[in-house]
C-alpha positions as CSV (number, residue, x, y, z in Angstrom):
1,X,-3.9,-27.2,-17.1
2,X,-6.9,-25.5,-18.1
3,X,-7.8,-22.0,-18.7
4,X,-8.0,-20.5,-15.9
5,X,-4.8,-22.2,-14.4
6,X,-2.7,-20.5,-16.8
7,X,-4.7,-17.3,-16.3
8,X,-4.2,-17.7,-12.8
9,X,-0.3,-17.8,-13.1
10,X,-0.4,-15.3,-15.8
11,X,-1.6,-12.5,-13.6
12,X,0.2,-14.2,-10.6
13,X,3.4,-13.1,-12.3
14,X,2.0,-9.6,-13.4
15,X,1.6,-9.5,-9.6
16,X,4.9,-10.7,-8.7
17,X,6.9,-8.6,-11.7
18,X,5.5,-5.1,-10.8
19,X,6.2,-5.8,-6.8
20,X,9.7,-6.4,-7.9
21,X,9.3,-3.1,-9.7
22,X,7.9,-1.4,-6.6
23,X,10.5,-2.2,-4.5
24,X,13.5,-1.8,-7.0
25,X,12.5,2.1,-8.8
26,X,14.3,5.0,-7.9
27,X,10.8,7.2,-8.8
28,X,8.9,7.2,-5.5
29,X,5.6,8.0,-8.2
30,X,6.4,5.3,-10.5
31,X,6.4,3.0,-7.7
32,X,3.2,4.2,-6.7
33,X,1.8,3.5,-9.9
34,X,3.9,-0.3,-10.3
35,X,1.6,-0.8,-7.2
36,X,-1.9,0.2,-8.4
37,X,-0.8,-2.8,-11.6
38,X,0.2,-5.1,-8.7
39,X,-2.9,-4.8,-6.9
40,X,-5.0,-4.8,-10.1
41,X,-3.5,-7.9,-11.1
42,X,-4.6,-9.4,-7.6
43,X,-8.4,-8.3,-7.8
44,X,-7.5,-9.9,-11.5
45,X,-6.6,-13.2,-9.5
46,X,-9.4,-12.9,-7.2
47,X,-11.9,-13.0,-10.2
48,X,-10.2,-15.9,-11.8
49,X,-10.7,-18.0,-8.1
50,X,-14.4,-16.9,-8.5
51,X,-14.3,-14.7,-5.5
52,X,-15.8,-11.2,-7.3
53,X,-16.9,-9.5,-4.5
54,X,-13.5,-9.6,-2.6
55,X,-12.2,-8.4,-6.4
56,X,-13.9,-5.4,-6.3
57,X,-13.3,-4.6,-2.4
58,X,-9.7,-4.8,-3.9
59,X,-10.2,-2.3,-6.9
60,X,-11.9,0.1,-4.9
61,X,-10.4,0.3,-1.3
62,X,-6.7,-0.7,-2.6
63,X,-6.9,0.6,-5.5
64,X,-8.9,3.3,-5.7
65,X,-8.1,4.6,-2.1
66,X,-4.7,3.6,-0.6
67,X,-2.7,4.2,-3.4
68,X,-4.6,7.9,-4.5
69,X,-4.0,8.4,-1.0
70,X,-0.2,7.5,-0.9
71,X,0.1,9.3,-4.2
72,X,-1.5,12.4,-2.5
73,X,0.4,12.5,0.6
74,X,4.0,12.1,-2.0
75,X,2.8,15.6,-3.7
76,X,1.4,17.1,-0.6
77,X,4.6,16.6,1.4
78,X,6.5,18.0,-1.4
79,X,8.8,14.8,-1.5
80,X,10.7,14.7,-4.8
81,X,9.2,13.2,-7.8
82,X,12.1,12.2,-9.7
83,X,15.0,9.8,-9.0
84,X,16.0,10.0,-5.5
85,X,19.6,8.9,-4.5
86,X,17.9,8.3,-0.7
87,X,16.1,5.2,-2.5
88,X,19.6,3.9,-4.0
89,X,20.5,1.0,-1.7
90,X,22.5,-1.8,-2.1
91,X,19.9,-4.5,-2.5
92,X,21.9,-8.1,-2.1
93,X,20.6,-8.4,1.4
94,X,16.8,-7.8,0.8
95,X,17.1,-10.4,-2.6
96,X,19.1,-12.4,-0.5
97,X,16.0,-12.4,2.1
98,X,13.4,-12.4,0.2
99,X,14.6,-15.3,-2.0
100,X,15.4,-17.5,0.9
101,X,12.3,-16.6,2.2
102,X,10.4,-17.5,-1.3
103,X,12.4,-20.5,-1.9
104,X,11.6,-21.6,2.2
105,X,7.8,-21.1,1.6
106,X,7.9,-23.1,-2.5
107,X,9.3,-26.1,-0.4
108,X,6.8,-26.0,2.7
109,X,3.9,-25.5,-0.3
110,X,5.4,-28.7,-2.8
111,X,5.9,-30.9,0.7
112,X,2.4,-30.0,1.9
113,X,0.6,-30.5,-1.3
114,X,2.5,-32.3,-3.4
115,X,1.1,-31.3,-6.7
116,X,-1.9,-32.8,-5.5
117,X,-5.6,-31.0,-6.4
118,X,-7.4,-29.1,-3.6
119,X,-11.4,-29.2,-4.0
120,X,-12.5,-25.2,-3.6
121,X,-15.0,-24.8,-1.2
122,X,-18.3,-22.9,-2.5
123,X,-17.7,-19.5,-3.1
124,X,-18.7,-16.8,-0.8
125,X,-21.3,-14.6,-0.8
126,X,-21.8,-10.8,0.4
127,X,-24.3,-11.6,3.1
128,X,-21.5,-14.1,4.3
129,X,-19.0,-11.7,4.0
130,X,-20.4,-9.0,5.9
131,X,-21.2,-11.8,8.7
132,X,-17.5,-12.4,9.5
133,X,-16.8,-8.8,9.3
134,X,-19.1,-7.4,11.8
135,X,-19.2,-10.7,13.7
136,X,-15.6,-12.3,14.5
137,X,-13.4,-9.5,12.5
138,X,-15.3,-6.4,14.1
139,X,-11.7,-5.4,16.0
140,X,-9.5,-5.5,13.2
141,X,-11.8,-3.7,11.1
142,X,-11.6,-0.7,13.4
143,X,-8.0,-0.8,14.3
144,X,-7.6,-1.0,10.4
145,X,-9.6,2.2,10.4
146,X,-7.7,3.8,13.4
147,X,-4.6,3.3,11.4
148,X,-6.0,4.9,8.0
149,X,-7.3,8.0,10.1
150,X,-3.5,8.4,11.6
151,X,-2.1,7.9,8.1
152,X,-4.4,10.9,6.8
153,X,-3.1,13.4,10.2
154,X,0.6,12.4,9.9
155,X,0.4,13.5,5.7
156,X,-2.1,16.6,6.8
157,X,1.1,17.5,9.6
158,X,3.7,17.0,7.3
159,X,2.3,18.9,4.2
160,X,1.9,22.3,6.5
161,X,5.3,23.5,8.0
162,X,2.8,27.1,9.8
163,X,2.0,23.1,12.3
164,X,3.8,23.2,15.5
165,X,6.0,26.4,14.5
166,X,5.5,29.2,17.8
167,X,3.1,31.5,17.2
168,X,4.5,35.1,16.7
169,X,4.6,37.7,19.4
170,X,4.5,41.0,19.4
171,X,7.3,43.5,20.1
172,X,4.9,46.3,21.6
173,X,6.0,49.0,19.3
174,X,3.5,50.2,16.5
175,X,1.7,46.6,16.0
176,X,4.7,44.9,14.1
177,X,4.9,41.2,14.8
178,X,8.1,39.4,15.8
179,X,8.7,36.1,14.1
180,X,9.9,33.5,16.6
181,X,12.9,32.3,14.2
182,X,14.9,34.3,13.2
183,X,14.6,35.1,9.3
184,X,11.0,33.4,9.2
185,X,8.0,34.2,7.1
186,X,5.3,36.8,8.8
């Protein structure tokens, strides 16, 4: 095994540890923050396989963006920060799943490869990278897109409670307004 092998599995199981910890915390932030060390130890795996540009797309768009912006839209929603009893569920059938799952794809990868080695192609470069984007992966790039913008209204929706509440009328005496619930804020 050489260097970077055991780098490679070293940050492979950073990876693998904190997504266990994401899915497992009762802190919604915390789990936020278990997956900005998950993704870092990803980009961390992508720089190992000599693949920097696709690193850094990591850092910045996964990292940097996704996660401030799940992050944001916890605080902005007013969703609680500490332990929440709504994320205590029995977990047997999701380790149950996800184990069978795991152990399934280790023996489809051993059978397939068979501890043989795998030459790496060259690595990739930007101008290639921006070729498959706009080229072949032009759709999915949008729609990717599509789905952040809806992301960004659904948190904007839910963090203002005045959004989709009637307007209030007025009762025609001396300019007072009438709220359309009863007890609601003017």
């Amino acid at each position: 095994m050489t260097g970077a092998d055991v780098l490679l599995l070293a940050l492979g199981a950073v990876a693998v540890g904190a997504g266990v910890l994401v899915v497992t915390t009762k802190h919604l932030v915390r789990a936020g923050l278990y997956l900005v060390v998950c993704l870092g130890a990803l980009a961390g795996d992508f720089l190992v396989l000599s693949a920097e540009l696709v690193a850094w797309v990591q850092v910045l768009i996964y990292v940097g963006a996704v996660v401030v912006l799940l992050l944001f839209a916890v605080m902005l929603t007013r969703a609680p920060i500490g332990a929440s009893d709504d994320l205590d569920r029995p977990g047997w059938p999701a380790a149950l799943i996800g184990g069978g799952a795991g152990l399934g794809l280790a023996a489809l990868l051993v059978d397939a490869y068979r501890w043989s080695t795998v030459t790496l192609p060259d690595a990739g470069t930007a101008e290639r990278l921006g070729e498959q984007i706009f080229q072949s992966w032009v759709l999915p790039f949008e729609v990717l897109s599509v789905l952040l913008l809806s992301a960004l209204v659904g948190a904007i929706v839910l963090s203002r409670p005045d959004i989709g509440r009637a307007a209030p009328q007025r009762d025609g005496t001396a300019g007072d307004l009438v709220d359309s619930e009863p007890g609601g804020r003017r």
